[in-house]
C-alpha positions in Angstrom: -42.9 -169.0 15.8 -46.0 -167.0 14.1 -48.3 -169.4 15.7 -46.6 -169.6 19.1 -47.3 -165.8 19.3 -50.6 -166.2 17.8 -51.6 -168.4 20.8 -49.5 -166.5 23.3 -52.4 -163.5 22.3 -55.5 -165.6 22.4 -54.4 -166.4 26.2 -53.7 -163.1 26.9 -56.7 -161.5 25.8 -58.3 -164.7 27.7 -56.7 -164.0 30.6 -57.0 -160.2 30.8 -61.1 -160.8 30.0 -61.3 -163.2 32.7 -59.0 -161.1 35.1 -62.2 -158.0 34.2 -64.8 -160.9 35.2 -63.3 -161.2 38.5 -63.2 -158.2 39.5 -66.4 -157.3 38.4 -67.7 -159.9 40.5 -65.5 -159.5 43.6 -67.2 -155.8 43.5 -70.6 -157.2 43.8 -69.6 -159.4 47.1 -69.4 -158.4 50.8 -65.6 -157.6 52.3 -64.1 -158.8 55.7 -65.2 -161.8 57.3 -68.5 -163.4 59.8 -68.1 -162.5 63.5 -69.5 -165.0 65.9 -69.7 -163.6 69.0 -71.3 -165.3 72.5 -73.3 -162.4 75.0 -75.1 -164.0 77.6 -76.0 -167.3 76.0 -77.0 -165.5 72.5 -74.9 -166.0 69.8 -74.8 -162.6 67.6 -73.4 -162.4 64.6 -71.1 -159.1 63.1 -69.6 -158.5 59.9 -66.3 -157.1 60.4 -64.4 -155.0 57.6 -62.3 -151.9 56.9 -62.9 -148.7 55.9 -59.3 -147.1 55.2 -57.4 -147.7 58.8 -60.8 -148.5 60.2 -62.6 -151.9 61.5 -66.4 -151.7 61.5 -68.3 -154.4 63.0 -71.5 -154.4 61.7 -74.5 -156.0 63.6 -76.3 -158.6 61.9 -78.8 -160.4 63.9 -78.8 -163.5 66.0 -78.2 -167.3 65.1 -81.1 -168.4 63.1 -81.8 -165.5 60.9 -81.2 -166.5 56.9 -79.5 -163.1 56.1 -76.3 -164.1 57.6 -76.3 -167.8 56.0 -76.1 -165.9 52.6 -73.6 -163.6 53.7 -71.7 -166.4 54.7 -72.3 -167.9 51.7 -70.9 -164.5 49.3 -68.4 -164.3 51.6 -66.5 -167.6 50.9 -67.7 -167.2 47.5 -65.7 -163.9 47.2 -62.5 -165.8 48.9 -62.8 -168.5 46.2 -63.0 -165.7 43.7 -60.3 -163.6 45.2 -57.7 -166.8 45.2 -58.5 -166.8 41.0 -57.7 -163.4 40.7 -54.5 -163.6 42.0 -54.1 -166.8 40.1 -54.9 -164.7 36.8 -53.2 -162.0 37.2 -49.4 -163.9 38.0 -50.6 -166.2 35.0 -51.2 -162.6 32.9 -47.3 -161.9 34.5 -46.1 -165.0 32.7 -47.8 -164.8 29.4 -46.7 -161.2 28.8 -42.6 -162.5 30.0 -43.2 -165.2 27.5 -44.2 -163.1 25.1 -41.9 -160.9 25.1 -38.9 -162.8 25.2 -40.5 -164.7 21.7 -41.0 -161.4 19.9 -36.7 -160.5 20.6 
């Protein structure tokens, strides 16, 4: 039982460092999601977010320009990172119930 609860902790504190890694990251990456918008032929692209009960679209240039390729880019890279959060923290959930019904 000692070392069930010994390894119970190692995941823990494994899960609760990775869970700080996340959002650590996630704070470094763009919110909302790439706007694609058609005005007379041009396609212009917006970054669109909110700001308390607010939606800013924020210009970001036309088709072609490299900025928005790596916006793209952070932006799914901050969904992928966003599913593992969640992931961690219901995982974090489960450890801490299973490690308190082994301590009773």
């Amino acid at each position: 039982m000692e070392t069930l609860n010994g390894i119970l902790t190692e995941e823990l504190n494994r899960l609760k460092s990775l869970k700080k890694s996340y959002e650590h990251n996630l704070c470094k990456l763009p919110k909302g999601c790439l706007i694609e918008k058609e005005i007379k032929g041009h396609i212009y692209y917006y970054l669109n977010y909110r700001e308390g009960k607010k939606s800013i679209f924020k210009y970001l240039g036309k088709s072609g320009n490299e900025e928005i390729s790596q916006i793209k880019n952070k932006i799914e890279e901050r969904r992928k990172l966003k599913r593992l959060h969640i992931q961690t923290k219901k995982n974090i959930t489960k450890i801490e119930k299973m490690s308190h019904e082994k301590k009773k």
